[in-house]
Every structure is written in C-alpha cells, then in structure tokens.
C-alpha positions, -999 to +999 in steps of 0.1 A: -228-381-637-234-347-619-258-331-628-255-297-619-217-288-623-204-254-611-238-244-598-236-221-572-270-208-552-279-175-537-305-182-513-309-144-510-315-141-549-335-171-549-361-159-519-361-123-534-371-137-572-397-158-553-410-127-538-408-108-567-429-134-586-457-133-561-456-096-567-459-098-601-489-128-596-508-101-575-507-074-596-515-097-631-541-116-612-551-084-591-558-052-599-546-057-635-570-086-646-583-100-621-618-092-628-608-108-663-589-140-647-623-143-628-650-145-658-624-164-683-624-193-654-661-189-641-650-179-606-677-159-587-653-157-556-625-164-543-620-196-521-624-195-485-589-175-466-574-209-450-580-226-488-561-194-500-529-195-474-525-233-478-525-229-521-501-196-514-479-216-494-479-241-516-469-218-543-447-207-527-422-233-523-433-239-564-417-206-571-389-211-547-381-239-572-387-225-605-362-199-594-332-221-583-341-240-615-338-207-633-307-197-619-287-230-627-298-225-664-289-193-662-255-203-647-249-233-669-254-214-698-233-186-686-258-160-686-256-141-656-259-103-668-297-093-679-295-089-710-284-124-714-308-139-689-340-128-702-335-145-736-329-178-715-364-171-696-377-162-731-365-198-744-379-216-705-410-203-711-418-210-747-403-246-745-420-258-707-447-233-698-461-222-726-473-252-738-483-265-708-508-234-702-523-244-734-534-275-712-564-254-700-582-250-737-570-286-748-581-305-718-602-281-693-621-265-723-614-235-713-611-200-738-581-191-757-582-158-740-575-178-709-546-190-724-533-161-732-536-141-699-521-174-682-492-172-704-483-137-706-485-137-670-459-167-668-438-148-693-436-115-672-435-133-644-400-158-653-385-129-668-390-108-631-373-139-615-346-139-643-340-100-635-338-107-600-317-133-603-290-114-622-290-084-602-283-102-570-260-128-585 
C-alpha cells in the first residue's frame, strides 16, 4: 500500500511556509497578543534564552512537518491553486487542531479565551503555510 501516491515535495516551499508560520507565531504571540497570551496562561516572563532556542528549534522541525503534511493533502486532493487550498487548511484545522487546542480548558483548566487565541492563531497560521505552499508549488 503506498501511502502517499503522486506526492511530490518542494523543499523550497516547505522551508519558506515553515518560515512564514514562525512569522505569523511572532506577530500573534508578539506584538499582537502577547501581553494577552501572557495573562490567559499566567506567565510573568518568558523562559530563560537557551529554554527558548531549544523549544524554537524544536518547533521548528514541528512546522517543517505540518507543512509537508499540508502540501500532500493539498496535492492529493488536487488543490494546488489558493483558493482551493485554503478551504483544505480550513477543513485540517477544524478536524485535528481545533479540537486539540480545546485540550487546554478540558484538561489544563485553562480559560476559554485561551482557547480561542490558540485557535485563531492555528487557523491564520495553516492557512499562511497553505498560501505559501501554493504560490511556490
């Protein structure tokens, strides 16, 4: 059984979505709500700078997979322009993440309005990588 037929990948596009999502997680958890992202999880600071590489690094190579995921759906479904893809990050996001970011209210106890920044943020930020993805396919 092969599980990934006619799947081609761009390492250009995949490297340039993963960039592109740690844009967008700089900006959301940044300038744009940080402050908020901060007082929803009870943060006072941030963690210590070699904490912060080694998580980024980590996260990294998390987004480097999320996007090579994301382009074989987008390929197996034949979606490959963007108004085509984003629907399919739509679909990603409200069938995996989504629901998984409600993990932090159900089991962490944490606010709704957590939630809620978590997920938009996981929203805008698949539907950068789709958008990326298609205009360098």
């Amino acid at each position: 059984m092969n599980l990934l037929p006619a799947v081609t990948v761009n390492y250009t596009a995949i490297v340039a979505a993963a960039v592109a999502s740690f844009v967008v997680g700089w900006l959301w958890y940044g300038p744009l709500f940080g402050k908020t992202w901060m007082k929803l999880t009870g943060m006072k600071e941030m963690g210590k700078k070699d904490d912060m590489m080694q998580s980024m690094v980590i996260m990294f190579v998390g987004t480097l997979i999320t996007a090579w995921v994301l382009s074989a759906f987008l390929q197996l479904t034949g979606s490959m322009t963007l108004s085509a893809a984003l629907p399919v990050a739509l679909w990603v996001w409200l069938g995996f993440q989504a629901p998984e970011a409600a993990g932090v209210v159900l089991w962490e106890g944490k606010s709704w309005n957590l939630f809620f920044l978590n997920a938009a943020q996981k929203l805008v930020n698949l539907l950068a990588i789709a958008a990326v993805l298609t205009y360098l396919k």
